[in-house]
DODO-959510 format. One record per atom (N, C-alpha, C, O): atom name; residue number from 1; x, y, z. Coordinates in nm, 4 decimals. Last residue first. Layout:
<pt name="CA" resi="NUM" x="X" y="Y" z="Z"/>
...
//
This chain:
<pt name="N" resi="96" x="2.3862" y="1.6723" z="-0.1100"/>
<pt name="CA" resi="96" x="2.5508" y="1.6680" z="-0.0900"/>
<pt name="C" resi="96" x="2.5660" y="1.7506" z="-0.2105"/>
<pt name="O" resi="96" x="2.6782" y="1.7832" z="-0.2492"/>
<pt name="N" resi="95" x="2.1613" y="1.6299" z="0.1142"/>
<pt name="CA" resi="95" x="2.2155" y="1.7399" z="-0.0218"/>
<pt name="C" resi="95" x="2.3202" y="1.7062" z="0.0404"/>
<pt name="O" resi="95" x="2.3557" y="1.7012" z="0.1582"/>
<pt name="N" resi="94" x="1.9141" y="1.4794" z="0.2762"/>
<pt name="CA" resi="94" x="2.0019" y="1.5028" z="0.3001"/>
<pt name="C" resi="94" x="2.0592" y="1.5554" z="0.1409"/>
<pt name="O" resi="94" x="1.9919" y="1.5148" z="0.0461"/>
<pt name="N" resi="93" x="1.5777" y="1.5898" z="0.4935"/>
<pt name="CA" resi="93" x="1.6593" y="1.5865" z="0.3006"/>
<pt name="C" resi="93" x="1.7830" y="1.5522" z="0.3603"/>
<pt name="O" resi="93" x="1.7950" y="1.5772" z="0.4802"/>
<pt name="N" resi="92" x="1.3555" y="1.4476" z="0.7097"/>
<pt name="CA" resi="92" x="1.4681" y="1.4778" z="0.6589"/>
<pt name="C" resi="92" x="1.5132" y="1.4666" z="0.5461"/>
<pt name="O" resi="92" x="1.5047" y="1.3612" z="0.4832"/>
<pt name="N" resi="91" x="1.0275" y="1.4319" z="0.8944"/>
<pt name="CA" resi="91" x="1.1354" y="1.4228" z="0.7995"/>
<pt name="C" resi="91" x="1.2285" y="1.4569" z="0.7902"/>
<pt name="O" resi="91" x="1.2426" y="1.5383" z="0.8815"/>
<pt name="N" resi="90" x="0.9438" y="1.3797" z="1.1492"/>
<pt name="CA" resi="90" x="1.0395" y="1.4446" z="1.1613"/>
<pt name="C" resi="90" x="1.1161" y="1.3920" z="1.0428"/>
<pt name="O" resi="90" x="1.2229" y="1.3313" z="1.0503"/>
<pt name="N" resi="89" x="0.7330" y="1.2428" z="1.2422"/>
<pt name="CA" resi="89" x="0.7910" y="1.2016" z="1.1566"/>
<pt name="C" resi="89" x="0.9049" y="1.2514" z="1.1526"/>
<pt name="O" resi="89" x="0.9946" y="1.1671" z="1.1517"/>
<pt name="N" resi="88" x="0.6001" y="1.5718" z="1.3202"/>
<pt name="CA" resi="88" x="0.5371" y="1.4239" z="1.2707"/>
<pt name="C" resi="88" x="0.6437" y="1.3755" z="1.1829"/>
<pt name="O" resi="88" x="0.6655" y="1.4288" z="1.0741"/>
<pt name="N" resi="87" x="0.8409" y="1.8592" z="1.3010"/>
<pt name="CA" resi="87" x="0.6849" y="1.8048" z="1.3251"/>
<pt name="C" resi="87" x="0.6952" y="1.6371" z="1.3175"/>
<pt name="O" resi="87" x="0.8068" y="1.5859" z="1.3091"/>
<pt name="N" resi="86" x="1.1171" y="1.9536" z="1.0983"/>
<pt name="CA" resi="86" x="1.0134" y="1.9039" z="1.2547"/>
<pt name="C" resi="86" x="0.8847" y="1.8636" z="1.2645"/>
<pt name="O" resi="86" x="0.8528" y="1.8218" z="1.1532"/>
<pt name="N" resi="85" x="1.2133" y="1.9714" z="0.8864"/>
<pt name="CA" resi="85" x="1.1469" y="2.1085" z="0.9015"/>
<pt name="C" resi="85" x="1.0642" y="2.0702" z="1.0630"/>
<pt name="O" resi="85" x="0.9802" y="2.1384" z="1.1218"/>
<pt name="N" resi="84" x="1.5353" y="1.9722" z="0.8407"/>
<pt name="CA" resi="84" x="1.4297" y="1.9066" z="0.8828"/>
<pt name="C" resi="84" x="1.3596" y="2.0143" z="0.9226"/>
<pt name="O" resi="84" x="1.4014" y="2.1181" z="0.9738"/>
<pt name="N" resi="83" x="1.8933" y="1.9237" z="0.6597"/>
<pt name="CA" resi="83" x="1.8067" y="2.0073" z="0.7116"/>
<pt name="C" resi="83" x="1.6107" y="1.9314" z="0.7933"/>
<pt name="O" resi="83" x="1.5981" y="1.8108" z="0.7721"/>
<pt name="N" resi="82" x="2.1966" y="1.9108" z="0.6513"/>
<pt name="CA" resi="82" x="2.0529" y="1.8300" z="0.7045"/>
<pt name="C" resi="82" x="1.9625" y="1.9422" z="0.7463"/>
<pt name="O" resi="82" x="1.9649" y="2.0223" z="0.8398"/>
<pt name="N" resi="81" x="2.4221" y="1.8648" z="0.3845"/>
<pt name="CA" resi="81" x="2.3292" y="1.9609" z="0.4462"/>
<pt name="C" resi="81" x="2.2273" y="1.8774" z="0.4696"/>
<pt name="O" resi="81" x="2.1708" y="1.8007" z="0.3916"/>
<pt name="N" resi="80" x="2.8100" y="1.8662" z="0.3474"/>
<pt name="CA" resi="80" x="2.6716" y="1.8058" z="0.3503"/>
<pt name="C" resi="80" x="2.5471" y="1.8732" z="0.4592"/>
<pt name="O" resi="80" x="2.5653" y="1.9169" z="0.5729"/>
<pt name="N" resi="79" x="3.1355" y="1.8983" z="0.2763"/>
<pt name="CA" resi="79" x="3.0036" y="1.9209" z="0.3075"/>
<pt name="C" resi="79" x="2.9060" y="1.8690" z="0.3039"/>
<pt name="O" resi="79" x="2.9160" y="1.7835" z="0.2159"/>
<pt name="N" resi="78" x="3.3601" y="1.8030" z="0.1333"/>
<pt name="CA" resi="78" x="3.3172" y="1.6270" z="0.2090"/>
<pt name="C" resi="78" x="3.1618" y="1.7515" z="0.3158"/>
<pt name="O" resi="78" x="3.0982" y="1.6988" z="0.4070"/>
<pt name="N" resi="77" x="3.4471" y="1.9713" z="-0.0627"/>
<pt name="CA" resi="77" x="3.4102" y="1.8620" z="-0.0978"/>
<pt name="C" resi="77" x="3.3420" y="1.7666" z="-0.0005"/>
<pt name="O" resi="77" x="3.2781" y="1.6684" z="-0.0383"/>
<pt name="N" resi="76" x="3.4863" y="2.2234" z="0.1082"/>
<pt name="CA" resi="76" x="3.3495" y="2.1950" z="0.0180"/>
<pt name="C" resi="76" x="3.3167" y="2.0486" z="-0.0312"/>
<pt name="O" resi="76" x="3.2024" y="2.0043" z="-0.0422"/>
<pt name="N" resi="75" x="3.6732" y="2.2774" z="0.2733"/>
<pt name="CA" resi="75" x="3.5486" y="2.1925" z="0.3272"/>
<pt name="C" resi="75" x="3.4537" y="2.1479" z="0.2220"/>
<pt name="O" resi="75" x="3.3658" y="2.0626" z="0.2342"/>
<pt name="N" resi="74" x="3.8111" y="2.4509" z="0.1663"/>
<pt name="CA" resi="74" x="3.8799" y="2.2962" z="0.1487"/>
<pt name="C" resi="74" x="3.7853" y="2.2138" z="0.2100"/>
<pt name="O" resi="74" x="3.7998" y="2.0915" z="0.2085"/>
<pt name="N" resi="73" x="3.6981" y="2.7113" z="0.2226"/>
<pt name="CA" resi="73" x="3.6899" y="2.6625" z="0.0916"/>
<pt name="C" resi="73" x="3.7749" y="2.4747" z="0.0679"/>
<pt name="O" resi="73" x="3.7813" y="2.4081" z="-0.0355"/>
<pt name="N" resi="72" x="3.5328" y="2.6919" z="0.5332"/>
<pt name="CA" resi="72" x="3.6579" y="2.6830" z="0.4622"/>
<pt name="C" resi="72" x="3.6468" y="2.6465" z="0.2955"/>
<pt name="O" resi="72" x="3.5816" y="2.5483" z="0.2599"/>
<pt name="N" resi="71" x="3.2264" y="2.8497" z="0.5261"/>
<pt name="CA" resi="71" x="3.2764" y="2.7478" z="0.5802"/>
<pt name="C" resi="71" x="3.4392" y="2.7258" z="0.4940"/>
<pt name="O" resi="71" x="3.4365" y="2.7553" z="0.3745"/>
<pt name="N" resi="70" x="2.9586" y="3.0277" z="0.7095"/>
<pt name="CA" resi="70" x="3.0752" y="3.0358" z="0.5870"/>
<pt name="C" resi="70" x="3.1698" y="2.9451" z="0.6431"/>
<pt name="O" resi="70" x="3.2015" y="2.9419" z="0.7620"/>
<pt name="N" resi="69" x="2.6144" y="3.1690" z="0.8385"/>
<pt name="CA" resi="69" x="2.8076" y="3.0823" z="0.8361"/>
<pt name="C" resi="69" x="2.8195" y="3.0679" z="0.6891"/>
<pt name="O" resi="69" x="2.7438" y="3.0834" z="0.5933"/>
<pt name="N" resi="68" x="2.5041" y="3.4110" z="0.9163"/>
<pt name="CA" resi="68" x="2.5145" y="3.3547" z="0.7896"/>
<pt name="C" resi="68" x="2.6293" y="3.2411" z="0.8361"/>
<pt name="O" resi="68" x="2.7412" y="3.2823" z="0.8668"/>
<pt name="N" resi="67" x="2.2304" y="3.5022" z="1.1279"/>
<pt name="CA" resi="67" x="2.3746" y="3.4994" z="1.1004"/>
<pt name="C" resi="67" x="2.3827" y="3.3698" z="0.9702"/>
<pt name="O" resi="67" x="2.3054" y="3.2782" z="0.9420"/>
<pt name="N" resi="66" x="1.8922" y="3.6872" z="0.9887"/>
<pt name="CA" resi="66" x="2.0004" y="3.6217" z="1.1105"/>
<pt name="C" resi="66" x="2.1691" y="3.6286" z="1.0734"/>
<pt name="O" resi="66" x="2.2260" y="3.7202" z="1.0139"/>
<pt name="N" resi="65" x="1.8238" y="3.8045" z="0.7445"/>
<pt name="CA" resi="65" x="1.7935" y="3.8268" z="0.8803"/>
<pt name="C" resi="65" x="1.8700" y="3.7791" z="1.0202"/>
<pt name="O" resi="65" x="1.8910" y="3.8389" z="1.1258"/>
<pt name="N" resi="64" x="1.8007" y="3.6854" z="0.5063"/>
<pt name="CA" resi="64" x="1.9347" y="3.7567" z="0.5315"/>
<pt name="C" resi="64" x="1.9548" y="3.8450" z="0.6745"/>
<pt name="O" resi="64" x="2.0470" y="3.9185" z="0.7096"/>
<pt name="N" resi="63" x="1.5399" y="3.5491" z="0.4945"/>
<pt name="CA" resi="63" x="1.7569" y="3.5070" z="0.4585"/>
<pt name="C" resi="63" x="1.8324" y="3.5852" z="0.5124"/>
<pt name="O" resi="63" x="1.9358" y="3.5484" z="0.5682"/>
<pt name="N" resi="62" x="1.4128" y="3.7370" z="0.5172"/>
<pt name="CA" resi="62" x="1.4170" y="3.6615" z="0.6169"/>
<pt name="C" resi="62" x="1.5046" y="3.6241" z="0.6022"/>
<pt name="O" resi="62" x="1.5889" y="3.6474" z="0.6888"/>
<pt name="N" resi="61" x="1.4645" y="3.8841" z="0.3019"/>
<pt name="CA" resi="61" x="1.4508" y="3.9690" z="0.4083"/>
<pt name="C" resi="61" x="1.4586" y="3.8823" z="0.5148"/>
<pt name="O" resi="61" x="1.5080" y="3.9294" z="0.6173"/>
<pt name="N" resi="60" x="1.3710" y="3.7150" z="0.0664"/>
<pt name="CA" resi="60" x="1.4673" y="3.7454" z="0.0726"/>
<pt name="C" resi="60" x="1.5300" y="3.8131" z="0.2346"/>
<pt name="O" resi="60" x="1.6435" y="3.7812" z="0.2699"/>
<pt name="N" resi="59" x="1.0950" y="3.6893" z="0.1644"/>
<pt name="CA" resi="59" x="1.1542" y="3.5702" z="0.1697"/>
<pt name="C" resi="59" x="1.3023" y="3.5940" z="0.2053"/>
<pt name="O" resi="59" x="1.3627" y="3.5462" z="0.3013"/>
<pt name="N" resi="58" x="0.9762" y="3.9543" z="0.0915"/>
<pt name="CA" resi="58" x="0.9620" y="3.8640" z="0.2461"/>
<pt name="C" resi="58" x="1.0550" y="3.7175" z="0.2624"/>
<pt name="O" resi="58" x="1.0717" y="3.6571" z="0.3683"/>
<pt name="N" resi="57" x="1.0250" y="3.9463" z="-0.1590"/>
<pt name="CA" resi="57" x="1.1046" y="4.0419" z="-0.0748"/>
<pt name="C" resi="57" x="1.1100" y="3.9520" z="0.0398"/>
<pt name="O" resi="57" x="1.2078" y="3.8896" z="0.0809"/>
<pt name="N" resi="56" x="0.8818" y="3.7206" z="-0.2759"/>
<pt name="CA" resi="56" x="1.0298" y="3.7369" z="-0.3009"/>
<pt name="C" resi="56" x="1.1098" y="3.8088" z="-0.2037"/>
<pt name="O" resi="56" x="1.2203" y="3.7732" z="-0.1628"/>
<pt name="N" resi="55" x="0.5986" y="3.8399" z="-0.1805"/>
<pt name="CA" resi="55" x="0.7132" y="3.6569" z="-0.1597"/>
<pt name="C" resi="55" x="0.8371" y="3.6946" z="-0.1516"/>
<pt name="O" resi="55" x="0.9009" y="3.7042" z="-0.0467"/>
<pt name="N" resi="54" x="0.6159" y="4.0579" z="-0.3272"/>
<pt name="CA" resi="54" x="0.5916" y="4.0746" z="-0.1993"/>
<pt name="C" resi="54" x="0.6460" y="3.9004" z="-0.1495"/>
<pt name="O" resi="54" x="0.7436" y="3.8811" z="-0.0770"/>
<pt name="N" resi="53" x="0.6278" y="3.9798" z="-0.6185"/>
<pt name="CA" resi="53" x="0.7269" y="4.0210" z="-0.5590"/>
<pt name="C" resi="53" x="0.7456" y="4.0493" z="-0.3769"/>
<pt name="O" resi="53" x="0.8517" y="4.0581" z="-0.3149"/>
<pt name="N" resi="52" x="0.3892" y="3.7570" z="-0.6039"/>
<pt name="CA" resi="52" x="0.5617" y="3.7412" z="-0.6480"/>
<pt name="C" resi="52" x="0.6444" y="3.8375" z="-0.5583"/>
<pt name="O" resi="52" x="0.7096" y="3.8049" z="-0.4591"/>
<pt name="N" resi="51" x="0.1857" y="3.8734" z="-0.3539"/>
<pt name="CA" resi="51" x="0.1886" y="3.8706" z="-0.4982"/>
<pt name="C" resi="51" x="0.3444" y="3.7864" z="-0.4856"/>
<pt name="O" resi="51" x="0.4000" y="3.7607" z="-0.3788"/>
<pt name="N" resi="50" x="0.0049" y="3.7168" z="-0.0641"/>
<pt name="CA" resi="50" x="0.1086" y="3.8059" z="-0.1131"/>
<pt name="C" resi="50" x="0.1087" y="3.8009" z="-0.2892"/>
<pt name="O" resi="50" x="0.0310" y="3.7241" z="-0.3460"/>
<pt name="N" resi="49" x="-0.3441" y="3.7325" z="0.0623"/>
<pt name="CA" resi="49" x="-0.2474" y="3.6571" z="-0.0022"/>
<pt name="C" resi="49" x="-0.0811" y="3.7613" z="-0.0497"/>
<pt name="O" resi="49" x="-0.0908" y="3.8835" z="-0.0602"/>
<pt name="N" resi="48" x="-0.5360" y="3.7777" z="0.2502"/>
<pt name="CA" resi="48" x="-0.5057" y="3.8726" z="0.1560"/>
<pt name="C" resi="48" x="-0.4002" y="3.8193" z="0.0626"/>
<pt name="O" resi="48" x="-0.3784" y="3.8962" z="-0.0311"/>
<pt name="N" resi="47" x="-0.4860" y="3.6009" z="0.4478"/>
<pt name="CA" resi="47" x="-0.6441" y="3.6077" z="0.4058"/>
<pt name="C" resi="47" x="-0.6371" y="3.6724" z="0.2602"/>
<pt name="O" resi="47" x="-0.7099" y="3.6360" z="0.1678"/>
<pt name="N" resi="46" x="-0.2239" y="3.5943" z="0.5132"/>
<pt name="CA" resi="46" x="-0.3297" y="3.4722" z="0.4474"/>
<pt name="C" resi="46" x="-0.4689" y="3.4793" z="0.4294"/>
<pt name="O" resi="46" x="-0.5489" y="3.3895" z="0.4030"/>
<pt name="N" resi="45" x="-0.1886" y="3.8618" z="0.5753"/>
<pt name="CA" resi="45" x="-0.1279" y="3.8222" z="0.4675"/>
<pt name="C" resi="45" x="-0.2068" y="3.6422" z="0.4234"/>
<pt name="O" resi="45" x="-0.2295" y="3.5996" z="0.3102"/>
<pt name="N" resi="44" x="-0.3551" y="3.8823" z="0.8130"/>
<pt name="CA" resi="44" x="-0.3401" y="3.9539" z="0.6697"/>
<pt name="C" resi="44" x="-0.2768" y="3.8889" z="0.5796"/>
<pt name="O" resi="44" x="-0.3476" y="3.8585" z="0.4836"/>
<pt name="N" resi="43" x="-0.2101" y="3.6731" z="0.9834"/>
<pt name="CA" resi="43" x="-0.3849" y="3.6960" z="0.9321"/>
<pt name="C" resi="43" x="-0.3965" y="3.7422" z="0.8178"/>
<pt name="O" resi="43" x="-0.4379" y="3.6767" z="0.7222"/>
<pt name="N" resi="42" x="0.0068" y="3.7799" z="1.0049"/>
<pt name="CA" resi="42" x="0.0505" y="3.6507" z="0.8946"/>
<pt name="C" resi="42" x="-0.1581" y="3.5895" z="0.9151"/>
<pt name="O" resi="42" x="-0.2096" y="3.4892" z="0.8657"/>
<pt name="N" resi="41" x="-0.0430" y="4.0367" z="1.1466"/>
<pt name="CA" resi="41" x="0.0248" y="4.0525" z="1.0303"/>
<pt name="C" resi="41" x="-0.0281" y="3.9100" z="0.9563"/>
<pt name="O" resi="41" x="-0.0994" y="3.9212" z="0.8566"/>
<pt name="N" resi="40" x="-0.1895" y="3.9375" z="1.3816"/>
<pt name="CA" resi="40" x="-0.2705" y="3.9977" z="1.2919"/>
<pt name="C" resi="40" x="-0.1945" y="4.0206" z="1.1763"/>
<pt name="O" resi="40" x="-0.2670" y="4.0296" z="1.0772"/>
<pt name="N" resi="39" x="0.0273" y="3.8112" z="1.4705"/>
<pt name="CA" resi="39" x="-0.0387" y="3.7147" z="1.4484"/>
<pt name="C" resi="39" x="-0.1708" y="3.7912" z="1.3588"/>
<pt name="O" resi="39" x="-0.2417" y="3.7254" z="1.2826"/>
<pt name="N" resi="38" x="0.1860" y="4.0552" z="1.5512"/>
<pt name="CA" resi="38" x="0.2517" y="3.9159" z="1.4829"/>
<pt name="C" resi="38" x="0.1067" y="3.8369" z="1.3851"/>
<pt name="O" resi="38" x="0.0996" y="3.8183" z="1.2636"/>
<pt name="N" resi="37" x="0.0439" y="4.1626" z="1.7327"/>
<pt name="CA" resi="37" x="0.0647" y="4.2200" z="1.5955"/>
<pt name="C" resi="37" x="0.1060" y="4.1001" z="1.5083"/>
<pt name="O" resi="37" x="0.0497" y="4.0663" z="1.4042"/>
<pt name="N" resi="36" x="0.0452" y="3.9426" z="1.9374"/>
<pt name="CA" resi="36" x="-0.0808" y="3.9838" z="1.8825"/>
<pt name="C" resi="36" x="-0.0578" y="4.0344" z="1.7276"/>
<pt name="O" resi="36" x="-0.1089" y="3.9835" z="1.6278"/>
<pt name="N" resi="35" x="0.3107" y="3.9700" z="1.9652"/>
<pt name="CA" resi="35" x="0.2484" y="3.8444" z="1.9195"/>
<pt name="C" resi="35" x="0.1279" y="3.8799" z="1.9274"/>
<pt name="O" resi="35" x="0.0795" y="3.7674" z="1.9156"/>
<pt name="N" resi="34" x="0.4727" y="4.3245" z="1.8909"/>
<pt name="CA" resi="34" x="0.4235" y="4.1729" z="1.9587"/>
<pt name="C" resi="34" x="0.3206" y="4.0677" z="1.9594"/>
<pt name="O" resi="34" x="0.2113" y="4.1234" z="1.9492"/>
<pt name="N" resi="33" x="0.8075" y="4.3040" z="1.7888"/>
<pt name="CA" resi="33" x="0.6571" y="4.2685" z="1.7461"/>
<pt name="C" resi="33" x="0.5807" y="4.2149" z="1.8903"/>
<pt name="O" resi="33" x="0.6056" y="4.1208" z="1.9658"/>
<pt name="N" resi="32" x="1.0286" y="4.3989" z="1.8753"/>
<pt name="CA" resi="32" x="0.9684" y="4.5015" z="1.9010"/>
<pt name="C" resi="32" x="0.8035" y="4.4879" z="1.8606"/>
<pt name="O" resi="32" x="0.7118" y="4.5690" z="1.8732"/>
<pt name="N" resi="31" x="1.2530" y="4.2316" z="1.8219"/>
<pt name="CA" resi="31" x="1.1974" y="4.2246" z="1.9616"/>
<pt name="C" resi="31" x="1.1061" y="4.3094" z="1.9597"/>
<pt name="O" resi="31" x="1.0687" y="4.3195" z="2.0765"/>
<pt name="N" resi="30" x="1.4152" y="4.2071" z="1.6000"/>
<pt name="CA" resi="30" x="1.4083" y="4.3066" z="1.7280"/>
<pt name="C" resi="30" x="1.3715" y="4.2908" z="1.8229"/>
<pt name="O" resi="30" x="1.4326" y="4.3242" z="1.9244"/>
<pt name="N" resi="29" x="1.2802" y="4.0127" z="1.4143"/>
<pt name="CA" resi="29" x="1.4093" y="4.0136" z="1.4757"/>
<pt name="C" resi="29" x="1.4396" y="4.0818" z="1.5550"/>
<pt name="O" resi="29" x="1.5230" y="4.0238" z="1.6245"/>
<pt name="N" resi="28" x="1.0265" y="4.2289" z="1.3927"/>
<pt name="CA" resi="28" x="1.0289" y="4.0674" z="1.4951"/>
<pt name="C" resi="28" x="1.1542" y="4.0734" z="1.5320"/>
<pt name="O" resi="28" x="1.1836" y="4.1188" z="1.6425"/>
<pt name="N" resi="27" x="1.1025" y="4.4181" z="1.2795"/>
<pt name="CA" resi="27" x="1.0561" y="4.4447" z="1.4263"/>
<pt name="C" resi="27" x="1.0456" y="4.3551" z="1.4953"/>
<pt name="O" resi="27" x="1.0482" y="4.3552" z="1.6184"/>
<pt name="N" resi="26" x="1.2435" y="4.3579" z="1.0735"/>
<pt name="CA" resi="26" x="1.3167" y="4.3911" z="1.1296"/>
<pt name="C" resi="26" x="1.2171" y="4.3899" z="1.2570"/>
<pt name="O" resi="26" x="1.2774" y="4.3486" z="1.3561"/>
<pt name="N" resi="25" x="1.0095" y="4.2326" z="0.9037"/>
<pt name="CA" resi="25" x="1.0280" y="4.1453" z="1.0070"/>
<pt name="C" resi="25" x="1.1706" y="4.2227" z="1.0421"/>
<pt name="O" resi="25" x="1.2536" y="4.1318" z="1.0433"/>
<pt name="N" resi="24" x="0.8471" y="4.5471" z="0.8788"/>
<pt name="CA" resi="24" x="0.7566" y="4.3757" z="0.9632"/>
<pt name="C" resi="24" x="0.9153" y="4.3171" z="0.9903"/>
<pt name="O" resi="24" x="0.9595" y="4.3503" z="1.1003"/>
<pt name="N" resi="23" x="1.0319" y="4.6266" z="0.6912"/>
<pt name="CA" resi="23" x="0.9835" y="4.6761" z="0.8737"/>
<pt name="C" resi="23" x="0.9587" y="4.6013" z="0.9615"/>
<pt name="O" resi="23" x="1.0060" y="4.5791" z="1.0730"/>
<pt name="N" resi="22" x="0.9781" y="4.4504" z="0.4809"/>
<pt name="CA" resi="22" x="1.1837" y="4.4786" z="0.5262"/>
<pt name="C" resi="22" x="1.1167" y="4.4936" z="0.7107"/>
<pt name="O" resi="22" x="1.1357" y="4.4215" z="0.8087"/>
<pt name="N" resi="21" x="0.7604" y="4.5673" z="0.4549"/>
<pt name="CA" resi="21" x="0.8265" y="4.4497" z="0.4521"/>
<pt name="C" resi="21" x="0.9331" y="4.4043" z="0.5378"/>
<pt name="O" resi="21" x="0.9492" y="4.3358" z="0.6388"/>
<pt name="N" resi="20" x="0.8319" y="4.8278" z="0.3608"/>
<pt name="CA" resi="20" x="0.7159" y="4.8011" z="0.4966"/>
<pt name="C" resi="20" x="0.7147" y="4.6448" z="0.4608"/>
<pt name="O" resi="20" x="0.5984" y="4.6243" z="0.4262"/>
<pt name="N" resi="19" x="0.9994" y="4.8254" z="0.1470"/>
<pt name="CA" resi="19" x="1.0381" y="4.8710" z="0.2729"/>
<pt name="C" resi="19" x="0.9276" y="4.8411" z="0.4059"/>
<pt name="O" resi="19" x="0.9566" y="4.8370" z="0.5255"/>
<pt name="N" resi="18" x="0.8597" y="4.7604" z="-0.0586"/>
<pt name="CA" resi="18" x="0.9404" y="4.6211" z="-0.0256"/>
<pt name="C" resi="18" x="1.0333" y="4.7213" z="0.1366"/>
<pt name="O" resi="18" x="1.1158" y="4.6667" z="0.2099"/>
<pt name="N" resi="17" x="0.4875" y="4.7641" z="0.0334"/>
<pt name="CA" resi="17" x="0.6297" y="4.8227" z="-0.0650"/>
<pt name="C" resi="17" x="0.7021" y="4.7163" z="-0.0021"/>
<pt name="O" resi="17" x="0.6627" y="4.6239" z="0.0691"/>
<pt name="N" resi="16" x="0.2030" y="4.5792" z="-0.0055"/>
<pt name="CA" resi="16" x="0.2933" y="4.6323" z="0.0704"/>
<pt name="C" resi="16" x="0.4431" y="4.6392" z="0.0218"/>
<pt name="O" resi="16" x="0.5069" y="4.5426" z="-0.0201"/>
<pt name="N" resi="15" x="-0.1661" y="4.6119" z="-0.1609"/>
<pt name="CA" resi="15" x="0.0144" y="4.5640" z="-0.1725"/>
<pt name="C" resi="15" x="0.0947" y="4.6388" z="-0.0955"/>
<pt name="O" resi="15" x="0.0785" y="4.7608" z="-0.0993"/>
<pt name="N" resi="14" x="-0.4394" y="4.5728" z="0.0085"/>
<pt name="CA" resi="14" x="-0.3599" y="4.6501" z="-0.0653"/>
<pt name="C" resi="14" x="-0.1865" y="4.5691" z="-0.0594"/>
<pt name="O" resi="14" x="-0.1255" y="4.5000" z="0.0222"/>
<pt name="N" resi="13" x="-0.6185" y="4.4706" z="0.1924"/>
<pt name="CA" resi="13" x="-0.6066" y="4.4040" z="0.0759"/>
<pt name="C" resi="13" x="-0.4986" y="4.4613" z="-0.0336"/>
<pt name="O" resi="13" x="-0.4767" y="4.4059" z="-0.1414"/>
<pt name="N" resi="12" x="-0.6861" y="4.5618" z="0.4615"/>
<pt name="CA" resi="12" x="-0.7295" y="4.6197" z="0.3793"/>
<pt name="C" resi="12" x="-0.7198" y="4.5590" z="0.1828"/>
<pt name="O" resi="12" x="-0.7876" y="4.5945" z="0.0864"/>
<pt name="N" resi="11" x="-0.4503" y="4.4197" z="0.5879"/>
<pt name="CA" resi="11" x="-0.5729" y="4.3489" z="0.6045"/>
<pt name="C" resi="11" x="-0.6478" y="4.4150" z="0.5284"/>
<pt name="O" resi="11" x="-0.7269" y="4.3308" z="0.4860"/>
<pt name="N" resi="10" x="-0.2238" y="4.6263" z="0.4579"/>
<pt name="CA" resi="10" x="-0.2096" y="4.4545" z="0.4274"/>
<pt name="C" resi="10" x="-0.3699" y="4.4067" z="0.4527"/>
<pt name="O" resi="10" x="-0.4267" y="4.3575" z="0.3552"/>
<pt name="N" resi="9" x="-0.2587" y="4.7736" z="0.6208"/>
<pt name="CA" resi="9" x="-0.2752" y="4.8612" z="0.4931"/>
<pt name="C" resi="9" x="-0.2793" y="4.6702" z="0.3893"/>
<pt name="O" resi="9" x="-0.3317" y="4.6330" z="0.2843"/>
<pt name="N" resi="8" x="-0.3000" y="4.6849" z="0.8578"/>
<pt name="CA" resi="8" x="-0.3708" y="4.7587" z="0.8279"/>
<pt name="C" resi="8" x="-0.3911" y="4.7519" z="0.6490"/>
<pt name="O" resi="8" x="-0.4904" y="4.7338" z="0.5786"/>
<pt name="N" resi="7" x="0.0281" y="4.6836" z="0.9133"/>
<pt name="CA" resi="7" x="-0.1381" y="4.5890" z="0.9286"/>
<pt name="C" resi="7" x="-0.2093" y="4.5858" z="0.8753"/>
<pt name="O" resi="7" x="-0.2244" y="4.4808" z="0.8130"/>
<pt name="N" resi="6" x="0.1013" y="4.9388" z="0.8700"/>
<pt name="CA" resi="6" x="0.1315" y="4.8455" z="0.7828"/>
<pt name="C" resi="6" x="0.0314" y="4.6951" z="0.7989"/>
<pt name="O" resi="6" x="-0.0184" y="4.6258" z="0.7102"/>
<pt name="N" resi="5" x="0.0144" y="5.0409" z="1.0837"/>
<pt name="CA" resi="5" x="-0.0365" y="5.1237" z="0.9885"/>
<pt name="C" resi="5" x="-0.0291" y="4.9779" z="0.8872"/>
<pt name="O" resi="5" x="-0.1282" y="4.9219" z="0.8403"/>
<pt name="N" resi="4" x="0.1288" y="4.8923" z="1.2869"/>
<pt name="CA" resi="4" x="-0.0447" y="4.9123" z="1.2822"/>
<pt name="C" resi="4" x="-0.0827" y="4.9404" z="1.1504"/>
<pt name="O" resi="4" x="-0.1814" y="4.8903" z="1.0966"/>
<pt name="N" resi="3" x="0.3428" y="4.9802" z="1.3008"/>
<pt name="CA" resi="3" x="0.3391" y="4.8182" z="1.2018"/>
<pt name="C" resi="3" x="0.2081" y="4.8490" z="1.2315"/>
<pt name="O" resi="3" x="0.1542" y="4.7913" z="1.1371"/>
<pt name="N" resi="2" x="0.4813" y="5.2995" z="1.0714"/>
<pt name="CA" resi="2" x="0.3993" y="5.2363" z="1.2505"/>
<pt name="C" resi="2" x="0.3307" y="5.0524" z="1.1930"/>
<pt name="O" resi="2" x="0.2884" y="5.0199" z="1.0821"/>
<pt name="N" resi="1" x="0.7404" y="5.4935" z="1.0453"/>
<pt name="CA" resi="1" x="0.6489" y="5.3885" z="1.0046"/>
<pt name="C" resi="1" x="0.5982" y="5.3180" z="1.1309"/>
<pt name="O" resi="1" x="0.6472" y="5.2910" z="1.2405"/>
//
């Protein structure tokens, strides 16, 4: 599989399987995109929009892309999650 092809087959307006998905961002996490392709992929895809399941995959595929932590099961009660997405303001959720 070539990410040109998969470019391509995305800026053309067509739906992309959940393996030429999976491709795109194994090649970022790799190291093997490069920021031109990068930036003609998330062209395509906002000009061409994704469906449900093309979301779902791309979403799922990015979760599970990096490292996961896992935390003691006697931690659960006094856990808590900050998350912030940055920019202006630099909102914040806090989830307990």
């Amino acid at each position: 599989m070539r990410i040109v092809d998969v470019i391509i087959k995305k800026r053309d307006g067509k739906e992309l399987t959940d393996e030429e998905i999976k491709f795109v961002i194994k090649e970022l996490v790799d190291g093997r995109l490069e920021s031109s392709q990068l930036g003609a992929m998330l062209m395509a895809w906002y000009f061409n929009g994704m469906n449900a399941r093309e979301l779902s995959v791309l979403t799922n595929t990015m979760t599970h892309s990096g490292d996961t932590l896992s935390w003691p099961d006697e931690w659960k009660p006094v856990l808590v999650d900050k998350h912030s997405t940055g920019g202006v303001g630099d909102k914040i959720s806090l989830v307990s």
